[in-house]
DODRENMI-797462 format. One line per 4 residues: their letters; for each residue x negated, y negated, z negated of C-alpha. Coordinates in Angstrom, 3 decimals, always signed. Each point is the difference from the previous one (the first is absolute). Example, Ala and Ser with C-alpha at 12.3 -4.5 7.8 and 13.67 -1.06 7.14 Angstrom:
<sites>
as) -12.300,+4.500,-7.800 ~ -1.370,-3.440,+0.660
</sites>
This chain:
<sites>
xxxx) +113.107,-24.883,-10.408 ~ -0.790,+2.868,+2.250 ~ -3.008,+2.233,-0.116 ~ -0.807,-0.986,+3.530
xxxx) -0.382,-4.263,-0.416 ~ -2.032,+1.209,-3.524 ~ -2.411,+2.083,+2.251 ~ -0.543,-2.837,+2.525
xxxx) -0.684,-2.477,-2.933 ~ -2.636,+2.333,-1.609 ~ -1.754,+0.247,+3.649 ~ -0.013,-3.568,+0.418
xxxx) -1.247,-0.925,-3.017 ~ -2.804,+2.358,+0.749 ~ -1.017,-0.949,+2.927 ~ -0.210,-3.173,-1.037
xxxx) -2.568,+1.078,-2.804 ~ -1.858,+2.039,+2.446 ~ -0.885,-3.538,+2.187 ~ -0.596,-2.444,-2.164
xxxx) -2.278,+2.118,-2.943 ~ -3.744,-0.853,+1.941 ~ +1.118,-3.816,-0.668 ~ +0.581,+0.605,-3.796
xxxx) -2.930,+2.496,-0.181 ~ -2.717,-1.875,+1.319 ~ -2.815,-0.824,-2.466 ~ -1.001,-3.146,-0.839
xxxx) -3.594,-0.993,-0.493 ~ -0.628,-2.051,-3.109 ~ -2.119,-2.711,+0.247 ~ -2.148,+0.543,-3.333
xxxx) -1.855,+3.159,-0.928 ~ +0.394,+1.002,-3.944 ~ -3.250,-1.129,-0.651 ~ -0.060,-3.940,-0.431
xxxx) -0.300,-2.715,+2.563 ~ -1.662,+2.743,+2.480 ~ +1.425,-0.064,+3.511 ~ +0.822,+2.805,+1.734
xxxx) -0.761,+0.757,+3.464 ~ +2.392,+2.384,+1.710 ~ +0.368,+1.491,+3.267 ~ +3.665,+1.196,+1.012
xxxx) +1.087,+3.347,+2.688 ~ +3.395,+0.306,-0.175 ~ +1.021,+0.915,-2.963 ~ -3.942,+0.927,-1.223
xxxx) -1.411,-2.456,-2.348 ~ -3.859,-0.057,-0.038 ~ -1.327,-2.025,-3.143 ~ -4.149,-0.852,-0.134
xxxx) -0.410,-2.231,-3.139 ~ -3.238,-2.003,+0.432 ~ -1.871,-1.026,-3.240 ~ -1.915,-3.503,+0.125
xxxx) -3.169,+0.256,-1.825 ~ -0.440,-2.679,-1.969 ~ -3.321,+0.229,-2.244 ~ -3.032,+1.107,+2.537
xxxx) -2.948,+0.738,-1.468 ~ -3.289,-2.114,+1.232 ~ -1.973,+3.353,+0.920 ~ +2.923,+0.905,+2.474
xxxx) -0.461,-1.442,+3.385 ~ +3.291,+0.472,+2.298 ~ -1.660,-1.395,+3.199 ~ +0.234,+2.217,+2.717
xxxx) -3.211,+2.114,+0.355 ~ -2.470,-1.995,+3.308 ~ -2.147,+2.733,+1.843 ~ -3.602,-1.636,+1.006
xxxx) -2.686,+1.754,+2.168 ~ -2.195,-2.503,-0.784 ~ -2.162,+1.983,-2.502 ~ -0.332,+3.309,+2.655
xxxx) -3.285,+1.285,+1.511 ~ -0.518,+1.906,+3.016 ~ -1.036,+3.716,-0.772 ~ -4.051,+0.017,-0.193
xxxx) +0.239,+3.644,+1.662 ~ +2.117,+1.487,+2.522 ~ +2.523,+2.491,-1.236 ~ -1.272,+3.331,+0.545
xxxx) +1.964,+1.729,+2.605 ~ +2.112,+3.496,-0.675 ~ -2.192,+2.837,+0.250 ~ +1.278,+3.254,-0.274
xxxx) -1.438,+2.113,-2.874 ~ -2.791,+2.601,+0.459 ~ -1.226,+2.734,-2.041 ~ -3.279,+0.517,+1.053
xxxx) -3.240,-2.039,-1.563 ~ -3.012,-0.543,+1.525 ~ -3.607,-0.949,-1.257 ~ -2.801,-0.760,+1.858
xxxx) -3.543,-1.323,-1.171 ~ -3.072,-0.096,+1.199 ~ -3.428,-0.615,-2.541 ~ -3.445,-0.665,+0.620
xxxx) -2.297,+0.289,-2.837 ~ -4.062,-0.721,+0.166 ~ -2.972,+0.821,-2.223 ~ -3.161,-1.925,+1.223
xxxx) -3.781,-0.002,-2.092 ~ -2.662,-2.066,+1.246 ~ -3.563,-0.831,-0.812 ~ -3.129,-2.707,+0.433
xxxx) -3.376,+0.571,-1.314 ~ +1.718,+2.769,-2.791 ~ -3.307,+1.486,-1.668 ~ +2.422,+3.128,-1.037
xxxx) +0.777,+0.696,+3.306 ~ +3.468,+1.141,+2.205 ~ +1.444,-0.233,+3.080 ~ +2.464,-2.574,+1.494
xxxx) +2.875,+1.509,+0.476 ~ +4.256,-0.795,+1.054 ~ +2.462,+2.489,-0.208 ~ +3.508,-0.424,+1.046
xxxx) +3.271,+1.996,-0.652 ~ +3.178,-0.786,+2.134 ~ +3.247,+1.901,-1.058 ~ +3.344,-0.302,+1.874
xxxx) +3.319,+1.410,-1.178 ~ +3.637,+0.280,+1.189 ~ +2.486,+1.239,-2.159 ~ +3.588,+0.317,+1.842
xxxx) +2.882,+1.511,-2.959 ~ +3.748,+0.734,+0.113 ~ +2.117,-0.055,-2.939 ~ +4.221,+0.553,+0.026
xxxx) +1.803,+1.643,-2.440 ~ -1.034,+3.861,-0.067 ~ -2.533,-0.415,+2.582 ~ -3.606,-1.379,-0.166
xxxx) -2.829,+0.294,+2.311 ~ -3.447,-1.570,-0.305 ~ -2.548,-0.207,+1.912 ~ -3.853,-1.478,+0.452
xxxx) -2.616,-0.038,+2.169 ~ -3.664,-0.957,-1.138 ~ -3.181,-1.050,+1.932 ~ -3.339,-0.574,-1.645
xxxx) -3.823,-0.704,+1.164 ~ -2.858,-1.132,-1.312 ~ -3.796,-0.729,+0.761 ~ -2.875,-0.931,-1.673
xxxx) -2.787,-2.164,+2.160 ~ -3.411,+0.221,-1.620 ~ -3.267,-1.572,+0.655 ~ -1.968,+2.099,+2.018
xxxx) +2.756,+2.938,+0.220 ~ +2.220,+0.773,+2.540 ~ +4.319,-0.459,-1.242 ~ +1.061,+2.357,-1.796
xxxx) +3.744,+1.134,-0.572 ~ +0.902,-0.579,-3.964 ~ +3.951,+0.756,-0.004 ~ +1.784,+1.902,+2.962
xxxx) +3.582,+1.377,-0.133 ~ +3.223,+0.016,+1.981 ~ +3.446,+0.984,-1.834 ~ +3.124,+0.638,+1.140
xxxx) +3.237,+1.043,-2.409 ~ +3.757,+0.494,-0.184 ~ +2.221,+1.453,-3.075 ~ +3.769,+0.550,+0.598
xxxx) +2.375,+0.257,-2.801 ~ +3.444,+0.465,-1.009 ~ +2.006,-0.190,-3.252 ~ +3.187,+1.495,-0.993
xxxx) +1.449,-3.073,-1.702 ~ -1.643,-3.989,-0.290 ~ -0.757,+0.430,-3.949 ~ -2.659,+2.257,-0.105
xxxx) -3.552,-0.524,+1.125 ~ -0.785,+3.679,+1.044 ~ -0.175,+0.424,+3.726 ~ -0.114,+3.148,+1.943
xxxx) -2.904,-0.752,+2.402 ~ -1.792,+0.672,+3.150 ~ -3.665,-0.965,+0.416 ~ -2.567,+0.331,+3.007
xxxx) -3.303,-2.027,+0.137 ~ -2.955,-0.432,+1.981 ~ -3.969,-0.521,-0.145 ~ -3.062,-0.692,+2.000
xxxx) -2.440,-2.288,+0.411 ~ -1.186,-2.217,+2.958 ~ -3.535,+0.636,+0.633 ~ -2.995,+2.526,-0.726
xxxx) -1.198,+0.257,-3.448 ~ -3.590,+0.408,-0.962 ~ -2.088,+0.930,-2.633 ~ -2.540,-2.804,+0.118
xxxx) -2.686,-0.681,+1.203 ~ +0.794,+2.825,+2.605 ~ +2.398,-1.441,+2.637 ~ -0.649,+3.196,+2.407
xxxx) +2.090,+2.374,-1.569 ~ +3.232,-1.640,-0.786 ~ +2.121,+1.712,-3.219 ~ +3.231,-0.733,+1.216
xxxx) +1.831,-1.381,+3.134 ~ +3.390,-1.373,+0.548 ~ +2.521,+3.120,-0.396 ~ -2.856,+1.520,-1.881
xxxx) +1.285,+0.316,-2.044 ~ +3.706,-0.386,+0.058 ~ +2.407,+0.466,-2.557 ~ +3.992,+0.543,-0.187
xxxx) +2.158,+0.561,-2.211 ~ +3.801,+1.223,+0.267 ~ +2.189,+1.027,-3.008 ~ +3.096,-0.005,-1.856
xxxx) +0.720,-1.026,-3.761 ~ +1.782,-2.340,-2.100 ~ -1.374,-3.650,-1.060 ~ +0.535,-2.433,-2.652
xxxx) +0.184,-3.462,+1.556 ~ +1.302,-2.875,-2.580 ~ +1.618,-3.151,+1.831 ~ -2.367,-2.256,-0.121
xxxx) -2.049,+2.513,+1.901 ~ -3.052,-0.310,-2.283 ~ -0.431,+2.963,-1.101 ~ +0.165,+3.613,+2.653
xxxx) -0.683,+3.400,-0.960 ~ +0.371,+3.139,+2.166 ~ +0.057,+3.362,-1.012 ~ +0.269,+2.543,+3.113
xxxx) -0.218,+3.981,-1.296 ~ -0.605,+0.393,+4.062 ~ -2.003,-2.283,+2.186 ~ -2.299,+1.372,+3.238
xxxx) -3.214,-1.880,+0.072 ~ -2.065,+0.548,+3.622 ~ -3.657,-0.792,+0.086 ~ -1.420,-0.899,+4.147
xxxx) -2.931,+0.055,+0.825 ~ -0.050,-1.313,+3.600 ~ -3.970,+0.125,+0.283 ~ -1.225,+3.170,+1.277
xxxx) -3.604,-0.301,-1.707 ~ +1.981,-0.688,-3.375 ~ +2.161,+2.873,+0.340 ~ -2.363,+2.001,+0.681
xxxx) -1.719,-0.582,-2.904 ~ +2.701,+0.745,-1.688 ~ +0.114,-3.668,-1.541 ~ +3.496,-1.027,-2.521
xxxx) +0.879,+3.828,+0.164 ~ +0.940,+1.160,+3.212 ~ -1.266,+3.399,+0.942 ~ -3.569,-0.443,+1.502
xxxx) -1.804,+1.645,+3.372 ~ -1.174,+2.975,-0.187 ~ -3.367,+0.680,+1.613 ~ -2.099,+3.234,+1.474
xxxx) -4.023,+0.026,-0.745 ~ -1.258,-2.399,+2.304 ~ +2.199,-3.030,-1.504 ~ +2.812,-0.409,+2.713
xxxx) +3.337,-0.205,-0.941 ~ +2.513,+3.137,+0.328 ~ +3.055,-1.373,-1.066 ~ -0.180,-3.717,-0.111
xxxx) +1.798,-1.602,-3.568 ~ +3.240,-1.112,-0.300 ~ +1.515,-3.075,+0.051 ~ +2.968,+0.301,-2.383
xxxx) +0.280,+1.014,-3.738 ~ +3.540,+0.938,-1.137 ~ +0.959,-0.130,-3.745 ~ +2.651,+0.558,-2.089
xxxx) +0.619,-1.112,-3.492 ~ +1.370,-2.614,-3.012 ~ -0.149,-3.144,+0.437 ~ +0.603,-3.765,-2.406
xxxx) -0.898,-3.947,+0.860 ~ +0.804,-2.591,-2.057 ~ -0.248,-3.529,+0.880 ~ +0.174,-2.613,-2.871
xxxx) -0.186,-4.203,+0.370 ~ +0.122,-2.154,-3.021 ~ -1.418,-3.352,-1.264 ~ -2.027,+0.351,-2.326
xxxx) -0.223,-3.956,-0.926 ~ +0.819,-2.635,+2.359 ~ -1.543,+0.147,+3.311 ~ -1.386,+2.813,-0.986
xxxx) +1.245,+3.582,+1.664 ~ -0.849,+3.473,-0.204 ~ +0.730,+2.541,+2.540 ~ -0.298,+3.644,-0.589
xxxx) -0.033,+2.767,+2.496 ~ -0.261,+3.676,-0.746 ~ +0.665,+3.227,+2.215 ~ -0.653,+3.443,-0.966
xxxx) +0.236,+3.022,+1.713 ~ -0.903,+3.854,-0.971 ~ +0.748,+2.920,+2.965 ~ +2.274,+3.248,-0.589
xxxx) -1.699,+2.035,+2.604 ~ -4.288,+0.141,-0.593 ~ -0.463,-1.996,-3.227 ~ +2.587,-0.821,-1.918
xxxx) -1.408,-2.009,-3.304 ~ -2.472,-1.735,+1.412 ~ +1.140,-3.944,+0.489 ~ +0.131,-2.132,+2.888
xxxx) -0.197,-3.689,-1.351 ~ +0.166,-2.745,+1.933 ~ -0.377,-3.326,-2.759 ~ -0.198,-3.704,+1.253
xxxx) +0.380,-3.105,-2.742 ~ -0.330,-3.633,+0.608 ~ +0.420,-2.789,-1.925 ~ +1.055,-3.222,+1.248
xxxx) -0.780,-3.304,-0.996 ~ +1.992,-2.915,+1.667 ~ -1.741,-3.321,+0.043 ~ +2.481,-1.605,+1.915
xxxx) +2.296,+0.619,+2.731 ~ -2.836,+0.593,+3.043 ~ -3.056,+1.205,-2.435 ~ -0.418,+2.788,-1.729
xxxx) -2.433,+2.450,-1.743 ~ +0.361,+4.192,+0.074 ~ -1.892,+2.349,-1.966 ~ +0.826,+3.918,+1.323
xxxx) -1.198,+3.411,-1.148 ~ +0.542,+3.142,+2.185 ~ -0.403,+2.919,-1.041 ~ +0.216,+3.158,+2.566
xxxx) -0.407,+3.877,-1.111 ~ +0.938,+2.490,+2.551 ~ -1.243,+4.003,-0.178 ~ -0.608,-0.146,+3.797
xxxx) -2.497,-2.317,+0.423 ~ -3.560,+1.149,-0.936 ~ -2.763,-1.839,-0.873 ~ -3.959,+0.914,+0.254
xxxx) +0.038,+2.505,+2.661 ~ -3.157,+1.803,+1.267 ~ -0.691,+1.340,+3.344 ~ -3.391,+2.210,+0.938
xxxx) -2.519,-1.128,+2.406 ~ +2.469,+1.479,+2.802 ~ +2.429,-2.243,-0.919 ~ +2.362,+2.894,-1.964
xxxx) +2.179,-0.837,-2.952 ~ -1.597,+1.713,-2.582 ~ +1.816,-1.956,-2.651 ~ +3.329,-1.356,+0.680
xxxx) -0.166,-2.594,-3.062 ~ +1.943,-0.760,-3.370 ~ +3.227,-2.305,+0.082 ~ -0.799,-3.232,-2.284
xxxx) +1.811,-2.980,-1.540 ~ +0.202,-2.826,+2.938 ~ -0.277,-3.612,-1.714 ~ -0.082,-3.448,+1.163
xxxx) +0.288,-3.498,-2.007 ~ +1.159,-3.425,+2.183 ~ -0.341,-3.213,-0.721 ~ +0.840,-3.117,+1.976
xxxx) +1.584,-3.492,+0.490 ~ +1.725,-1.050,+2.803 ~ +2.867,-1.405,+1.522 ~ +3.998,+1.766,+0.349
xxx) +2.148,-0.904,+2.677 ~ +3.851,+1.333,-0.291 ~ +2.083,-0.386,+3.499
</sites>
């Protein structure tokens, strides 16, 4: 046989395989699975065979429940309040109160004697602080007055003062609690101040006088802002007196008028006293017990320039007893020492200063009940 009718067998033959292979080839999907009696349940692609065996479960345990879960509203309330609407967060705080505290004595038929007498002592504060990071910046402002109504005495003022503050400070990182610190405040009073029972020649007057103070230091402020001390190595302090008479008298040390034989003034006083010098305040809440607070509040000063030494102090303490939320009971001590005011001065016939006085220790005690209001 020739090559040529072998070749043509061979091709045939192949060909042959080539067609009818995917017939022979195809697989066949059994009808059992190898475990026993379990159907199978197959899905078939073409030539892809997709096997899911599913397991009956045939002992079910009486704490299994295989009902599908029901969803009931039946049991649901209405919200009580209305959701509080997105605010966007600030970083300032704000406090403001205002108290009213009274002291009253009265008497019928008393063989030892007294006078009827009310005093009254209202004290509003507003207290506006900023806190972010490296940055915090306080700030209060502080009205009191008070006045005593006696039987068969005119009023007279008890507690006078008008306070204004701001401190600035900045921190290199938010761990520590040192601050480096800018701090100005202001003084005064509201009305004249006399030295009873004389209510012609008045003691002081509003701006009279007036105190500010502007410096630079560092301050230890913790974070729940209980606890403030200041320490400025420079701080300006400026005394006014606005009132000519004062000033000329040369009242809280400004310079005073000079004057020729006859009594009239030369060169009338001045109105302003500047100093330079060291300065520390320290402000200090805590509870003592419950609803019971003591507040502590302490400036001193000393001057570089005329008198260095000699102490400037400046010490307020009250303790705070909270009956409830609208009543409450205060018991203060201030204490005041300044080398520029002079006491017991003494004047000639003429009306000259022959005397200009001794500073002394300025004390006064409070106690009251009365009501608190915070808005």
């Amino acid at each position: 046989m020739s090559s040529k009718i072998i070749m043509r067998r061979l091709f045939s033959a192949l060909l042959l395989f080539i067609c009818f292979y995917p017939v022979f080839s195809q697989d066949s999907i059994p009808t059992t699975s190898p475990i026993d009696s379990v159907a199978i349940d197959s899905i078939t692609i073409d030539t892809v065979v997709i096997r899911r065996t599913l397991i009956q479960i045939k002992n079910v345990p009486r704490s299994v429940n295989l009902t599908n879960p029901v969803i009931s509203f039946k049991k649901t309330k209405t919200l009580k309040n209305k959701p509080n609407r997105f605010r966007v967060p600030s970083f300032w705080t704000k406090k403001n109160s205002f108290t009213l505290n009274f002291s009253e004595v009265a008497f019928v038929n008393w063989n030892a004697g007294g006078n009827n007498s009310v005093s009254g002592v209202g004290n509003l504060s507003f207290e506006r602080n900023y806190k972010f990071r490296y940055i915090q910046w306080d700030n209060y402002l502080t009205l009191k007055y008070g006045l005593n109504a006696q039987e068969q005495q005119k009023l007279r003022k008890t507690d006078d003062a008008l306070k204004l503050g701001s401190t600035f400070g900045y921190r290199r990182d938010t761990i520590t609690n040192w601050y480096y610190s800018v701090k100005a405040t202001f003084n005064t009073q509201f009305s004249n101040g006399y030295k009873y029972p004389d209510r012609e020649n008045p003691i002081s007057r509003f701006m009279s006088p007036g105190y500010t103070y502007l410096g630079a230091g560092t301050s230890y402020i913790t974070e729940n802002q209980k606890f403030n001390l200041y320490i400025s190595p420079l701080t300006q302090k400026a005394t006014f007196v606005l009132d000519q008479d004062l000033a000329d008298s040369g009242s809280f040390g400004v310079k005073e008028a000079e004057y020729d034989d006859d009594g009239n003034v030369i060169t009338p006083g001045e109105n302003t006293y500047i100093e330079l010098g060291f300065m520390v305040t320290n402000k200090w809440e805590t509870n003592i017990v419950k609803n019971v607070g003591l507040t502590n509040d302490l400036t001193l000063y000393s001057d570089y320039l005329s008198s260095f030494g000699n102490i400037d102090v400046d010490w307020e303490m009250t303790l705070k007893l909270q009956v409830n939320k609208s009543i409450i009971t205060t018991i203060g001590t201030h204490i005041i020492y300044d080398d520029d005011i002079l006491f017991d001065q003494i004047t000639d016939d003429d009306g000259n200063i022959t005397y200009n006085g001794r500073p002394k220790i300025q004390f006064k005690q409070s106690l009251g009940v009365g009501i608190t209001y915070a808005f």
